[in-house]
N, C-alpha and C positions, 0 to 999 in steps of 0.2 A: 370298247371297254378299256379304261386306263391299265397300262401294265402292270402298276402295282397291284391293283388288284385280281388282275387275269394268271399274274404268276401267285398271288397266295391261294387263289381257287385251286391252280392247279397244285399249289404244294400241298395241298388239303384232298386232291383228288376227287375233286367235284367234277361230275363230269360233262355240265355247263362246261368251266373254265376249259376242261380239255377239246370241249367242241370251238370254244373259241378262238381259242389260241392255233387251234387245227387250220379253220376258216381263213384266221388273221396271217396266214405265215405259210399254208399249204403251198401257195405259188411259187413264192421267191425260194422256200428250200427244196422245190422241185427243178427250179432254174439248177439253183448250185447242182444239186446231184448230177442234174444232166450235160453240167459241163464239165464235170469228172467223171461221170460214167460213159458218156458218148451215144449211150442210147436211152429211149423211152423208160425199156424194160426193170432194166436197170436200177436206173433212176428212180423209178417208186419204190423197186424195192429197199433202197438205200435208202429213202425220204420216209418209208414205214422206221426201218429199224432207225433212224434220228429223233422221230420222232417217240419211240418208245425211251428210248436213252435219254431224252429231254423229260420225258412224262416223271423219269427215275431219278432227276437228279438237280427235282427243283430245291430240295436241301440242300443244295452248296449254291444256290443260285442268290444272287446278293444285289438289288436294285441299286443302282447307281446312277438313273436320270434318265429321264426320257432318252428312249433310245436302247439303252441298256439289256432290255429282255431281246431285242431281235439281233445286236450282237453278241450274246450268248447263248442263241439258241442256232446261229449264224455259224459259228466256232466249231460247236458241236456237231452241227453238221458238215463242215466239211472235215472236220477228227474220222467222224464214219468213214465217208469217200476215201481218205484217205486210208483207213485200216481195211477197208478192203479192197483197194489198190495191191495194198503189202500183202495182204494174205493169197493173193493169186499172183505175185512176183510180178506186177506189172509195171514196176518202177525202176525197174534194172536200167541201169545204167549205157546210157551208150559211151565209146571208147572215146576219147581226145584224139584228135589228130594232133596229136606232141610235135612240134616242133613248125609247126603250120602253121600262121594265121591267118585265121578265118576272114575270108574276103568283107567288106562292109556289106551291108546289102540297103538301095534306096530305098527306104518304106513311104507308102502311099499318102499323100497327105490326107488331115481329117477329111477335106471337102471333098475327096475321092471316096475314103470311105463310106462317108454319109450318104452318099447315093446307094449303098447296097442295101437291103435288105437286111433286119437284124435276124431274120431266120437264115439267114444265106449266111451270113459271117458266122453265126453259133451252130451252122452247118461246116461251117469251113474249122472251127475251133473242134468240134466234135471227132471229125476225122484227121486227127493230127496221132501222133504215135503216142500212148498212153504219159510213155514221161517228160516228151513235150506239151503236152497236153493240159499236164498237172503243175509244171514248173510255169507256164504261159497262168495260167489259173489266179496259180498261188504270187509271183511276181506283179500283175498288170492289172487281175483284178481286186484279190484279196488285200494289196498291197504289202506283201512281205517284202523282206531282203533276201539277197541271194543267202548269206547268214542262218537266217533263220531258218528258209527252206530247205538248205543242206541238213539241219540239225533236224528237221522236220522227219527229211526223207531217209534221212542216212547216206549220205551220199557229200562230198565236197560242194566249198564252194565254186569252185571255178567247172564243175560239172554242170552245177545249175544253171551258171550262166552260159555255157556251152549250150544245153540245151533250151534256153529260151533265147538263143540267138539264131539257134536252128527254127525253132517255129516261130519264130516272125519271117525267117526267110522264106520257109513253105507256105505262110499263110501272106506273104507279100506276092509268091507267083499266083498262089487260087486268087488273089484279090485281081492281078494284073489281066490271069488269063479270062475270067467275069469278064471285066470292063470291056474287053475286046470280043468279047463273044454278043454283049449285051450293045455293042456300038454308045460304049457311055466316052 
């Protein structure tokens, strides 16, 4: 169904439109929740409540091209993830090592990556500490700034970057210690 018309169904609350647009989008904003929430459970529950928040809030919603209705229903789903991150404190900051700087760390090239498993790596992203997690998320895939995601999170920016340099470190040794388990 074209999205201009899948989003006026739904600003009309037909509940065709709601079933379609459920259909059309259930996957991918079950992906997103579950790489902010870390588990299944979670995950849907977070992917219900976006989705009623999206059902509520096709009046501010504004077509702007193909494309348009799944980066704004995209948005909103991770707003959720992210409001309830904050509502169970799991964004807290970890401390700077002040005066230290953080060793480089080699990261694996694509062609190493590519041989893993995309279940194994959003298993490896899954288990990372909530605010590495989110900051990895919000940086690599949603494409933020460290900027924006401070202002996001409440938190600085050179935090942010702290911590997205810490989970690529952790997610550089799960990738290393894999390859060598799996004889890649």
């Amino acid at each position: 169904m074209d999205e201009r018309i899948l989003a006026e169904g739904c600003r009309k609350g037909e509940e065709t439109a709601r079933r379609a647009l459920y259909e059309s989008f259930a996957g991918r904003l079950l992906g997103i929740c579950l790489r902010y929430a870390g588990d299944r459970t979670t995950a849907e529950d977070l992917m219900h409540d976006a989705f009623l928040k999206i059902y509520g809030a096709f009046d501010r919603f504004a077509y702007r091209g193909p494309g348009s209705l799944r980066a704004w229903i995209e948005r909103i789903t991770v707003n959720v993830a992210l409001e309830w991150l904050r509502s169970r404190n799991r964004l807290t900051s970890l401390p700077l090592d002040e005066g230290r700087a953080q060793e480089p760390v080699a990261e694996p090239d694509p062609g190493q990556v590519a041989r893993i498993p995309r279940d194994v790596l959003m298993r490896f992203v899954a288990e990372l500490p909530d605010g590495y997690r989110t900051v990895f998320n919000l940086y690599c895939i949603e494409g933020y700034s460290h900027r924006e995601i401070a202002r996001m999170l409440g938190i600085n920016e050179k935090s942010s970057s702290s911590q997205l340099f810490r989970a690529r470190a952790l997610l550089t040794r799960r990738i290393r210690e894999y390859e060598k388990s799996q004889g890649l």
